[in-house]
C-alpha positions as CSV (number, residue, x, y, z in Angstrom):
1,X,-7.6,71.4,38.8
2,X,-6.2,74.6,37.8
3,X,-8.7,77.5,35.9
4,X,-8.0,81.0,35.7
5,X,-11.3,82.1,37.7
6,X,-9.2,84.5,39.8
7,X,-6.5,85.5,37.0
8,X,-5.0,88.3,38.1
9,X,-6.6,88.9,40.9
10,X,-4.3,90.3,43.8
11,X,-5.5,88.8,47.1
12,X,-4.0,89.1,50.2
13,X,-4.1,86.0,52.6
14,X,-2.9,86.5,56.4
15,X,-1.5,83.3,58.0
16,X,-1.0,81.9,55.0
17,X,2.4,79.7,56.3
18,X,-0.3,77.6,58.4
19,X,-2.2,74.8,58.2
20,X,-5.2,75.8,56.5
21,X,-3.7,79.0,55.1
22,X,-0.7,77.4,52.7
23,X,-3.6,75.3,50.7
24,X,-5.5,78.3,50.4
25,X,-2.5,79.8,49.0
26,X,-2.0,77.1,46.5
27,X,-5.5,77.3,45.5
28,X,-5.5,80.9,45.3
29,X,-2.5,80.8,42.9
30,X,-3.7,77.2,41.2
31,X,-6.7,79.8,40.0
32,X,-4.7,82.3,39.0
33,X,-4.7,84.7,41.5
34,X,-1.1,86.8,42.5
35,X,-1.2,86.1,46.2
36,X,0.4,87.9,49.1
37,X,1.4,85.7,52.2
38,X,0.5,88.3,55.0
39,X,2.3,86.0,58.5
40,X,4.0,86.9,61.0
41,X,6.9,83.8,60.2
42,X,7.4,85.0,56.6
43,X,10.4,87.2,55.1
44,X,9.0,89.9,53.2
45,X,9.6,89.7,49.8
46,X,7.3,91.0,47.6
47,X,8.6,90.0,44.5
48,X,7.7,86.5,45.2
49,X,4.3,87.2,47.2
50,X,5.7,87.1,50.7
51,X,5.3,89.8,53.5
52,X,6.0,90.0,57.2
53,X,2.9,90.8,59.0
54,X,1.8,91.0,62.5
55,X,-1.4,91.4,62.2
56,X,-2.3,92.7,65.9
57,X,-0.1,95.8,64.7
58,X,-1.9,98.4,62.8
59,X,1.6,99.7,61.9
60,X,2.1,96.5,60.0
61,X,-0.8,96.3,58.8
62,X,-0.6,99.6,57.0
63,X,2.4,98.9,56.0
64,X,1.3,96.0,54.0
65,X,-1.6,97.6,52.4
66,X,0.7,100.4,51.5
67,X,3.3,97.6,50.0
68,X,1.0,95.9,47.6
69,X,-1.3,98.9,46.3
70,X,2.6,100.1,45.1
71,X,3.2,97.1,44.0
72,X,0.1,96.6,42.2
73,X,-2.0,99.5,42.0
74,X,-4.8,97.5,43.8
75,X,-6.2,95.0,46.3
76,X,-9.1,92.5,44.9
77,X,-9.5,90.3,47.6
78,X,-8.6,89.4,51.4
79,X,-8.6,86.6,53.3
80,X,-8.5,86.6,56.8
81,X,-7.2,83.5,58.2
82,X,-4.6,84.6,60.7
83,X,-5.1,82.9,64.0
84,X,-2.8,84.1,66.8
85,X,-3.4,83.3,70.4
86,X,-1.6,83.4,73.7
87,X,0.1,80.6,75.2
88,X,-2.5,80.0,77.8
89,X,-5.2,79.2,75.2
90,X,-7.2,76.1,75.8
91,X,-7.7,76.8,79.3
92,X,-10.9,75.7,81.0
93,X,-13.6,78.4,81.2
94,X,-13.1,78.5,85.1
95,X,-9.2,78.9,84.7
96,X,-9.5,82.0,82.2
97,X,-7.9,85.2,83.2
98,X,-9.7,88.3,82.2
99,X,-6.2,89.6,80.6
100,X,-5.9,86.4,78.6
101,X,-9.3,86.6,77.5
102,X,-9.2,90.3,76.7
103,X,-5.9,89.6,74.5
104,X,-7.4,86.9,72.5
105,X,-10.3,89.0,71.7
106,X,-8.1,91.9,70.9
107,X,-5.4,89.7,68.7
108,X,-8.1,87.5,66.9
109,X,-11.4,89.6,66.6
110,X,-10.2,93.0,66.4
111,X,-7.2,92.6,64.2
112,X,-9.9,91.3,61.7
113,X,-11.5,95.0,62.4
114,X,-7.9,96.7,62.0
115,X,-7.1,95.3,58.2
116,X,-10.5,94.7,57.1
117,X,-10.8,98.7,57.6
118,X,-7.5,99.4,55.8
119,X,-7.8,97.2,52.9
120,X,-11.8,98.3,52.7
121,X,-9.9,102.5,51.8
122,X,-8.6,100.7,48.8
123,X,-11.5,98.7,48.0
124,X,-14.0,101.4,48.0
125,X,-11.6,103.7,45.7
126,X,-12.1,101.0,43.5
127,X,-15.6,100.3,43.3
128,X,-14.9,96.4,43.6
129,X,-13.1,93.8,46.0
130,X,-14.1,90.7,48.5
131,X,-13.1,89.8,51.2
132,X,-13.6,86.4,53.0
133,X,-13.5,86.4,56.6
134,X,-12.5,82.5,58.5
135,X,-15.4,81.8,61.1
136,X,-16.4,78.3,62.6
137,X,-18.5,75.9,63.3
138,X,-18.5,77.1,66.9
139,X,-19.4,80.5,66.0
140,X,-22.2,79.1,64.7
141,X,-23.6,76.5,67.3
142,X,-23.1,75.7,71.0
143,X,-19.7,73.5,71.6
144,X,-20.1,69.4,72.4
145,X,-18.5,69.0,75.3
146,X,-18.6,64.9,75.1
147,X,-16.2,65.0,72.1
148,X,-12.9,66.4,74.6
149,X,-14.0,64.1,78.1
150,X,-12.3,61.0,76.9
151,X,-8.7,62.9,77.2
152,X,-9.8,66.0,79.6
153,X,-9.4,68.9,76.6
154,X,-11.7,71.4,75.8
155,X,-12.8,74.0,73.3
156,X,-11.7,77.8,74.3
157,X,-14.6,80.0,75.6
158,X,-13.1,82.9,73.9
159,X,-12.8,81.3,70.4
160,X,-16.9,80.7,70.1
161,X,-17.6,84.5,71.5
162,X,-14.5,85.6,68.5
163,X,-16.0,83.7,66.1
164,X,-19.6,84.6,66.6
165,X,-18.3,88.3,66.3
166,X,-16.6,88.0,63.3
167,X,-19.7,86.0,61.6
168,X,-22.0,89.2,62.3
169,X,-19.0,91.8,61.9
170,X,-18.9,89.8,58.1
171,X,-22.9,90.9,58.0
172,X,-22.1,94.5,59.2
173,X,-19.4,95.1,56.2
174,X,-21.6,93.4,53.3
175,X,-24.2,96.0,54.7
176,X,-21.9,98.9,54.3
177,X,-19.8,98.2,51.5
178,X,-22.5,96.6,49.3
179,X,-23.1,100.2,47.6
180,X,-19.2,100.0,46.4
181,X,-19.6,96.8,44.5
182,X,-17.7,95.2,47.6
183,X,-18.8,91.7,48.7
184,X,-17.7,90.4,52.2
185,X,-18.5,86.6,53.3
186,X,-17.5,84.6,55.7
187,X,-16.1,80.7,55.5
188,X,-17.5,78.4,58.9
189,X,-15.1,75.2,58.9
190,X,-15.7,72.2,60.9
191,X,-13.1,70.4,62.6
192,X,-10.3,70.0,60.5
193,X,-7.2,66.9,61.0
194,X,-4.2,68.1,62.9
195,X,-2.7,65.0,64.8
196,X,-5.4,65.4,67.4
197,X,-6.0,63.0,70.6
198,X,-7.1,59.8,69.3
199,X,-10.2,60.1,71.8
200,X,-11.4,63.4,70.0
201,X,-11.1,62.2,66.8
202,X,-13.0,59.0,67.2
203,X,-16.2,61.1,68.8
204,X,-16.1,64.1,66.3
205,X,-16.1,61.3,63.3
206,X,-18.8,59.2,65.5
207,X,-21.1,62.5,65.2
208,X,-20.4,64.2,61.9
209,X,-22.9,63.2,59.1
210,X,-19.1,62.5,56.7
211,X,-18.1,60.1,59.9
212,X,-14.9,61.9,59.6
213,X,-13.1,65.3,60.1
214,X,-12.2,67.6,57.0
215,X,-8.6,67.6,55.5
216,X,-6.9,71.7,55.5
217,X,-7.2,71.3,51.6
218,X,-10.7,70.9,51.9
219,X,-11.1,74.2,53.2
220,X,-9.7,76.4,49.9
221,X,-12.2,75.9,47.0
222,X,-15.0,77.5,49.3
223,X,-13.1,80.7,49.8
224,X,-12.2,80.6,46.3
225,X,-15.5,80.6,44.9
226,X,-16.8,83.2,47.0
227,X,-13.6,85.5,46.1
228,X,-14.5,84.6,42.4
229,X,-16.7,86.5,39.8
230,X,-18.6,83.2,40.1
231,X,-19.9,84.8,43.8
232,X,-20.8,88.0,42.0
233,X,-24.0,88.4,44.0
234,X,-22.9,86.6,47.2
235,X,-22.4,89.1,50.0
236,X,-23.1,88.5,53.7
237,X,-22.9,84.7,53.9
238,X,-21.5,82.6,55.9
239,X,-20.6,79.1,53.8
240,X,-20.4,76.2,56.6
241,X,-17.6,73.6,55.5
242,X,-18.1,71.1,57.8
243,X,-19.3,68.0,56.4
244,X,-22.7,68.3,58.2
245,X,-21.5,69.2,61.5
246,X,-24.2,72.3,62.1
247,X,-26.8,70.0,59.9
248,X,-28.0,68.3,62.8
């Protein structure tokens, strides 16, 4: 239900044409936040909240920061839910090449580093801003295995060692910028619906406390909350949203 708990609140959101990112968006701007979609598929408008970005680019990064403190004068929040990954992910751990793994880690974990540090410039001239960093379940706890035998798939080794970087890296940045009035926390999601194998789904629901998987809209009203004033003395968290997953 739309509220006005983030009116006028300029947030940027990376990957926000994806799955989970365009409910965020919606949620974002149901709540009355001015959001910028920050993906690489967009057209760069910023009239209407749309901008081009690679985000393993520092040049494109900066040049979206740059774009939206001209366009309006500040940055109150970031979300960071870009997920890009080469075409070899999903490789067993025994068929992972030490380049692919090396670009992974350098596309997903440090591309967090590269625009959290450029949009953290504005945020400490500030003196406010939050930022909300997408983690997982598997950055959390080990992976089960059983869940991917009945079709052969697994999870990538490089997403739990990105993920379990990015939880602590969230920790780090509420440490530093806490002194600036700057919150940083981090959102763990379970395993979310996306036309998965038949086999997969059926064991993840058999296990999860919810007997089911979560839905991408599922996802938004966590990060909105802690990008809120309601969060005001939330920093360093990570908020699982994974209908019990880690519980047990």
């Amino acid at each position: 239900m739309p509220t006005e708990r983030l009116k006028n609140k300029v947030i940027i959101v990376t990957g926000g044409s994806g799955l989970i990112g365009k409910p965020i968006l919606k949620h974002l701007k149901d709540n009355g936040a001015i959001v910028i979609n920050a993906d690489i598929n967009a057209e760069t408008n910023i009239e209407t909240g749309d901008h081009s970005c690679d985000v393993t680019s520092e040049a494109s990064i900066l040049e979206l920061v740059d774009s939206v403190v001209k366009k309006h004068g500040r940055i109150d929040g970031l979300v960071n839910n870009a997920y890009p990954r080469t075409k070899d992910w999903g490789n067993k751990f025994e068929d992972v090449s030490l380049d692919s793994w090396r670009q992974n880690v350098d596309m997903q974990m440090n591309s967090v580093f590269l625009i959290c540090q450029a949009v953290l410039k504005e945020m400490e001239k500030q003196k406010s801003g939050s930022i909300v960093n997408i983690s997982s379940i598997y950055g959390v706890v080990g992976n089960d295995f059983t869940i991917y035998e009945g079709y052969g798939g697994t999870s990538p080794a490089a997403y739990s060692a990105i993920k379990g970087g990015i939880i602590n890296f969230t920790r780090y940045l509420a440490s530093y910028y806490g002194k600036h009035n700057v919150r940083v926390n981090c959102v763990s999601p379970g395993g979310i619906k996306d036309q998965q194998h038949p086999s997969f789904i059926e064991r993840y629901e058999y296990k999860s406390p919810l007997k089911r998987l979560g839905q991408p809209h599922e996802i938004a009203p966590a990060i909105t909350f802690l990008l809120s004033d309601e969060a005001s003395f939330i920093t360093g968290h990570n908020l699982m949203v994974d209908g019990g997953w880690t519980a047990i």
